[in-house]
N, C-alpha and C positions, 0 to 999 in steps of 0.2 A: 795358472792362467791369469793375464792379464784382465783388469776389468776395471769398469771409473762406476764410483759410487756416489752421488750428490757433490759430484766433479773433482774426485780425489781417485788418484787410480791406488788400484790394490793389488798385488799378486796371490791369487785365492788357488789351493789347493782343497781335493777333496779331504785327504785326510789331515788337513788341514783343520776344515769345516767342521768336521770329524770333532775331531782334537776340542777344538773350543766351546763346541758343544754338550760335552759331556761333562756331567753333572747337573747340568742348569733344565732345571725344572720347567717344564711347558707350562706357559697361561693358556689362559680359556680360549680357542678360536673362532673368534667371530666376524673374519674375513678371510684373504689369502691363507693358505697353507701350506708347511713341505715338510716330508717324510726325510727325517735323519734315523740313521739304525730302524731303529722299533718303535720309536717318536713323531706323533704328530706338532710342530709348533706351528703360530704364527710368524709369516713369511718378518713383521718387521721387529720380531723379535730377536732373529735369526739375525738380521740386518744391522741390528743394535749391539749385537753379542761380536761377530764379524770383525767389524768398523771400527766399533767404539767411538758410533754418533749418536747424536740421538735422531727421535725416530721420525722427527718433523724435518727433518733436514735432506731426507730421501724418500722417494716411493717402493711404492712392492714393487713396482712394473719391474726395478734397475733390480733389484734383488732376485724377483723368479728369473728374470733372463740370466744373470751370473750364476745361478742355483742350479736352474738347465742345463748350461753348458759344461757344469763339474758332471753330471748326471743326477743330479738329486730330483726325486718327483714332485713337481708342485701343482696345486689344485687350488682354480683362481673363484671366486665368488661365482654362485649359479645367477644367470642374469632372466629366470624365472620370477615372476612376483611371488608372494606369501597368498595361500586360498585365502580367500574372506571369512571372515566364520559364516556359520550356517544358519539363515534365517528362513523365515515364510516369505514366499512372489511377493506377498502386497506391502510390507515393508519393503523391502528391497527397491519394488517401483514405487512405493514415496517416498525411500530415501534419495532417491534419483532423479525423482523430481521437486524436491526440497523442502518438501512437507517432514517436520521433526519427530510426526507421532500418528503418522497413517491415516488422519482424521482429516476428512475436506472440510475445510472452512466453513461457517457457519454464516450466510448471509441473512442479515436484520433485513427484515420486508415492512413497513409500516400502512396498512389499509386505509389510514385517513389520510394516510397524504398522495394514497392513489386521484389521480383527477378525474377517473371512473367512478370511483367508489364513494 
């Protein structure tokens, strides 16, 4: 299959992907990913191994789409946020209302210089 990668076209085959992929040890995945054999990698790894770019010179985007269309499975970032950790309500609402330590401010009152007093 025909495909343009960081606007170089390539002719990619599965067992191709296959092929070039074997032996080459998965990093750690901390974004994009896709399923070769029994292998989870990262998509710009895969992209990098492929190519023979490096991996600033393309996106996952161009890679999951050429990946897809061989049939390989790819799994793009959950665009869920991370929980917050777990605190107590009244931190929480003065961290959000931008008190740094839960504690209201302390206002100095001076009674001599009331013009009452």
């Amino acid at each position: 299959m025909r495909c343009v990668i960081a606007r170089f076209p390539f002719e990619l085959t599965k067992s191709g992907v296959l092929d070039s992929m074997k032996g080459v040890k998965p990093e750690e995945i901390t974004g994009e990913s896709v399923t070769i054999g029994r292998r989870h990698y990262p998509v710009k790894q895969v992209g990098q191994v492929i190519t023979r770019q490096d991996r600033r010179d393309f996106t996952a985007g161009e890679v999951i789409r050429a990946l897809t269309k061989l049939g390989f499975i790819c799994r793009r970032l959950p665009l869920t946020p991370a929980p917050l950790p777990a605190s107590d309500p009244l931190r929480h609402a003065s961290a959000l209302l931008g008190a740094s330590t839960g504690a209201w401010p302390r206002i100095r009152t001076n009674a001599s210089r009331h013009p009452n007093g």
